[in-house]
C-alpha positions in Angstrom: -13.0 37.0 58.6 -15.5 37.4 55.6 -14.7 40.2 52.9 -16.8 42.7 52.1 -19.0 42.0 49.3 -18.0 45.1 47.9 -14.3 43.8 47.4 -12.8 43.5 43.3 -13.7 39.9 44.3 -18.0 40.2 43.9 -18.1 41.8 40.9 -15.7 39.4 38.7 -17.6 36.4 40.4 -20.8 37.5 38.8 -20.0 38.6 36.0 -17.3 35.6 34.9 -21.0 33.1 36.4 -23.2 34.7 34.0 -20.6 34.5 31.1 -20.0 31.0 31.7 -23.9 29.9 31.7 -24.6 32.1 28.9 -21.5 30.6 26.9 -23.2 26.9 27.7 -26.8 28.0 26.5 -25.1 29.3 23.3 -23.0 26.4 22.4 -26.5 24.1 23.1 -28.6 26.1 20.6 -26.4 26.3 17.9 -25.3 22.9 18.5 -29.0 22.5 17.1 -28.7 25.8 14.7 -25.5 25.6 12.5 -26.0 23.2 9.8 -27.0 25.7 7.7 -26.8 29.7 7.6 -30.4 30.5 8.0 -31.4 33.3 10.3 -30.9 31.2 13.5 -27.5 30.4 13.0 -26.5 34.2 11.7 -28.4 35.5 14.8 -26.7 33.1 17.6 -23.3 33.9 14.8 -23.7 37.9 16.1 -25.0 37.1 19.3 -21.6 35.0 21.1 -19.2 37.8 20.2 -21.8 40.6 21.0 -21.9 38.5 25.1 -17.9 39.3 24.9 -18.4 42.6 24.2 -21.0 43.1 26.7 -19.0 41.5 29.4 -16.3 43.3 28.1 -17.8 46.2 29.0 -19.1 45.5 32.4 -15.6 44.5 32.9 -14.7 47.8 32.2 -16.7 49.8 34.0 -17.0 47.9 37.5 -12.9 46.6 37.0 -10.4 48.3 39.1 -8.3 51.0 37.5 -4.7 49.6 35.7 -3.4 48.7 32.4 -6.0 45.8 31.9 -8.7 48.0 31.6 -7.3 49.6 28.4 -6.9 46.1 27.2 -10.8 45.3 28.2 -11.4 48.0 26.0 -10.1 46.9 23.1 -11.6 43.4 23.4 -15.0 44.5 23.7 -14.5 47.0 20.6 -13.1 44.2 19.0 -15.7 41.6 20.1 -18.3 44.3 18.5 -16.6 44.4 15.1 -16.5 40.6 14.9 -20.2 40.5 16.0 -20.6 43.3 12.3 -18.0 40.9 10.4 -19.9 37.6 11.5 -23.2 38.9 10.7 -22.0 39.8 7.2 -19.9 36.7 6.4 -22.6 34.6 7.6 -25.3 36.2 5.0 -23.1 35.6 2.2 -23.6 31.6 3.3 -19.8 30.7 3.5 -18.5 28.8 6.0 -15.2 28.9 5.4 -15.6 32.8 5.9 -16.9 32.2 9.1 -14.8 30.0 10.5 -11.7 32.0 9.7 -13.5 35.4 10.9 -14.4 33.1 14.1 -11.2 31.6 13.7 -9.0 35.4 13.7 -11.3 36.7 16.5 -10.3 33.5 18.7 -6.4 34.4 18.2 -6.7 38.1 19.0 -9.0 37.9 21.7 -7.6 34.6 23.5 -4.4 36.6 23.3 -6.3 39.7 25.3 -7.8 37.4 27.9 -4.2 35.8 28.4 -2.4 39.3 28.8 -5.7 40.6 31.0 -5.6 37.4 33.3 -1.6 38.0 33.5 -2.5 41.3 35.1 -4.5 40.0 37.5 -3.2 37.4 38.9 -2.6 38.6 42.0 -4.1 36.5 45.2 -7.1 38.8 45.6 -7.9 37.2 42.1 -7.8 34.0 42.7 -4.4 34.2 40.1 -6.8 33.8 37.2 -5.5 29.9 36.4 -8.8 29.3 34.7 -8.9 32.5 32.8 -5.1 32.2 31.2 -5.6 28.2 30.2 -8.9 29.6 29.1 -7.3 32.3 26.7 -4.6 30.2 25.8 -6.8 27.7 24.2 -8.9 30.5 22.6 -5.8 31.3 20.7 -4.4 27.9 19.6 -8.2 26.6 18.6 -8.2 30.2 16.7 -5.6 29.4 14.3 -6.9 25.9 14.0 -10.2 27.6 12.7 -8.2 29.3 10.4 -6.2 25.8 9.1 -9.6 24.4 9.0 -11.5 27.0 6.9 -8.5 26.4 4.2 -9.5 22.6 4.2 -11.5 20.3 2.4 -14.6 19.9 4.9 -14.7 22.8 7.2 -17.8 23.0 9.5 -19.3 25.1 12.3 -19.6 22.5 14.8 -16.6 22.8 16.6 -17.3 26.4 18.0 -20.3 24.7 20.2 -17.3 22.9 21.6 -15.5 26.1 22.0 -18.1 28.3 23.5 -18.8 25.0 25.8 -15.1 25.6 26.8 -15.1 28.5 27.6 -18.6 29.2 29.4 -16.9 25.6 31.9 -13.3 27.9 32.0 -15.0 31.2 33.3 -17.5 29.3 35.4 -14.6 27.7 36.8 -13.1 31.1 37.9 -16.2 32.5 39.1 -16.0 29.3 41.0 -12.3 30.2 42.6 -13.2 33.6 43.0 -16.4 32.5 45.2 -14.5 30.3 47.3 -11.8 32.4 48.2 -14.4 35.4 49.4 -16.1 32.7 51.9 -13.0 31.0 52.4 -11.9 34.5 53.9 -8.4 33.4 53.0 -8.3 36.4 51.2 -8.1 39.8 52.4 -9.9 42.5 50.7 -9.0 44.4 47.8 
């Protein structure tokens, strides 16, 4: 038997697709955007945690009610802040700056995605495997960011490899979550 397409399933499949592809296309043009801080790099800088926020909020508004809500909250307030604090750092042409502001942002909100995809773990969705590796890298590669802005040689490089990471982690849920509504397996929410 088929769930309905308006189960918790539908929207979280969409929105963790879009999130994922839009992650990709970020990491690929600042891949070609961040050797220095010109305009293009500040602008995509802003724009990654400004796509948290926004998903953030969907999240928020088409999630189910509970606890993880008030944390969804909170990431996408946070997410917005860090989009301000990036777009300032990034002006003053430091890259250290950057990287630890990227760096701090990583911790907190890898830590929020963990505790969120803890919450939801139930079978309905998918148990969020992909989501808590996902957030638990976010927060080791954060402090990593952190070490590295304090080194010798830090560069920007590396967060193409994290946003690739990430876009591959929540296209991989999406993924789970689509499978399980025509799988069936599931019943609805």
């Amino acid at each position: 038997m088929k769930p309905p397409a308006t189960d918790a399933r539908t929207p979280l499949t969409k929105l963790y697709a879009t999130r994922g592809i839009l992650a990709i296309a970020w990491a690929i043009a600042f891949a070609s955007n961040h050797d220095t801080l010109n305009g293009a790099a500040i602008t995509l800088l802003i724009a990654y945690p400004l796509l948290d926020a926004i998903s953030s909020a969907i999240d928020y508004r088409t999630g189910t009610t509970g606890p993880e809500r008030r944390i969804t909250a909170f990431n996408g307030i946070l997410s917005t802040l860090t989009a301000i604090t990036l777009g300032i750092v990034a002006a003053t042409d430091t890259v250290p700056g950057v990287l630890a502001t990227f760096g701090a942002w990583a911790i907190i909100s890898g830590a929020a995605q963990v505790t969120v995809g803890l919450r939801r773990r139930s079978p309905e969705l998918g148990k969020q495997w992909p989501m808590l590796i996902a957030g638990g890298l976010s927060f080791l590669v954060g402090a990593f960011y952190i070490l590295q802005a304090t080194g010798d040689k830090p560069t920007l490089d590396v967060l193409s490899v994290y946003a690739t990471g990430g876009g591959i982690f929540f296209i991989a849920q999406a993924g789970l979550l689509a499978w399980k509504t025509r799988r069936g397996a599931i019943q609805p929410v």
